[in-house]
C-alpha positions as CSV (number, residue, x, y, z in Angstrom):
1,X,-12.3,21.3,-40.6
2,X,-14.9,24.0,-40.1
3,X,-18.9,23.2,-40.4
4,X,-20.5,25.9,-42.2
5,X,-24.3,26.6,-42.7
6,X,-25.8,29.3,-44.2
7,X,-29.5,30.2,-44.6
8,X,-30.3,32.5,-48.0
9,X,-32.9,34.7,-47.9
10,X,-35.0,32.3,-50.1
11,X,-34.6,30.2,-46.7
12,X,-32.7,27.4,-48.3
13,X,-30.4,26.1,-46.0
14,X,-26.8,24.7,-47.5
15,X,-24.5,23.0,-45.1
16,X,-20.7,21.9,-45.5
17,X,-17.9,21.2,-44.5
18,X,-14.6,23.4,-45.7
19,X,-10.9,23.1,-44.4
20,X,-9.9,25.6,-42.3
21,X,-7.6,26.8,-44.7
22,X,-10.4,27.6,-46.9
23,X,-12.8,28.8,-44.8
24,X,-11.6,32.5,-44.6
25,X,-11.6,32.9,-48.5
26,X,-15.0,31.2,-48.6
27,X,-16.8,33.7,-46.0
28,X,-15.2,36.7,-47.4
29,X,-17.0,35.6,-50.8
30,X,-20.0,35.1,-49.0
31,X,-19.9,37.9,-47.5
32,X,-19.0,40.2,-50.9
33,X,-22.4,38.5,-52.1
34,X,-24.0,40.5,-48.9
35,X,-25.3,37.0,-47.2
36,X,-24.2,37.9,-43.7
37,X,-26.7,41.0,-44.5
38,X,-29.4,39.1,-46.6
39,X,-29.3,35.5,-44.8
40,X,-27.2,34.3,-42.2
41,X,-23.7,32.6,-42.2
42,X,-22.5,30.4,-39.1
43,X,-19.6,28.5,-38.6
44,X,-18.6,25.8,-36.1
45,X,-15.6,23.6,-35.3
46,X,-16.3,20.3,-36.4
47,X,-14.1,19.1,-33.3
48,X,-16.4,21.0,-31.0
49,X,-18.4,19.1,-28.5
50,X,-21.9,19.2,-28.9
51,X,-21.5,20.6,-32.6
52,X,-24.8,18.5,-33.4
53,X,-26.5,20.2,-30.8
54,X,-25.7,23.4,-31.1
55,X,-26.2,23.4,-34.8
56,X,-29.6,22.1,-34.5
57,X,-30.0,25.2,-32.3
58,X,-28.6,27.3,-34.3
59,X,-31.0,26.7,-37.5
60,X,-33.4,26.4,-35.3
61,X,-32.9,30.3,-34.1
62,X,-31.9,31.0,-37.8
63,X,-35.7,29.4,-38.9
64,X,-37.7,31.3,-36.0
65,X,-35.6,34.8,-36.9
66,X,-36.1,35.0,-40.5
67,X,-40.0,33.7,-40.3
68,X,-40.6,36.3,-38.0
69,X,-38.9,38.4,-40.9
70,X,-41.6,37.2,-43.4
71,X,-44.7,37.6,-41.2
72,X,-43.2,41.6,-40.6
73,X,-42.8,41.9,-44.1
74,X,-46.3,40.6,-45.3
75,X,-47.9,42.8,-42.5
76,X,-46.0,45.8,-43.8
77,X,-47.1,45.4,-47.6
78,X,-50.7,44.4,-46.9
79,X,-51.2,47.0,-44.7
């Protein structure tokens, strides 16, 4: 099983979790729809130590990265 999150540029955050089998199909379509591009797409193995914590990291980066985005954006168009 693989643990996949992925953040839209809307910033909605949608978590799963796919078998492996699966997972290549599913990230190609994801990544036809540009979201590696637009948003961000991480995968973990769910039989990982320290998934938990390193997930939490990881949408924790994800949060910080595409806020910053925001605030660069708004400063560009108000300017």
């Amino acid at each position: 099983m693989l643990h996949l999150r992925l953040i839209t540029p809307a910033g909605d955050v949608v978590m799963c979790d796919v078998a492996r089998e699966a997972g290549d199909e599913l990230i190609h379509g994801l990544r036809a729809l540009d979201l590696d591009r637009t948003g961000s797409i991480a995968v973990g193995d769910i039989g990982l130590l320290g998934i938990v914590r390193a997930g939490a990291l990881t949408l924790l980066a994800q949060k910080w990265f595409w806020a910053s985005r925001r605030e660069r954006t708004a400063k560009a168009g108000g300017s």
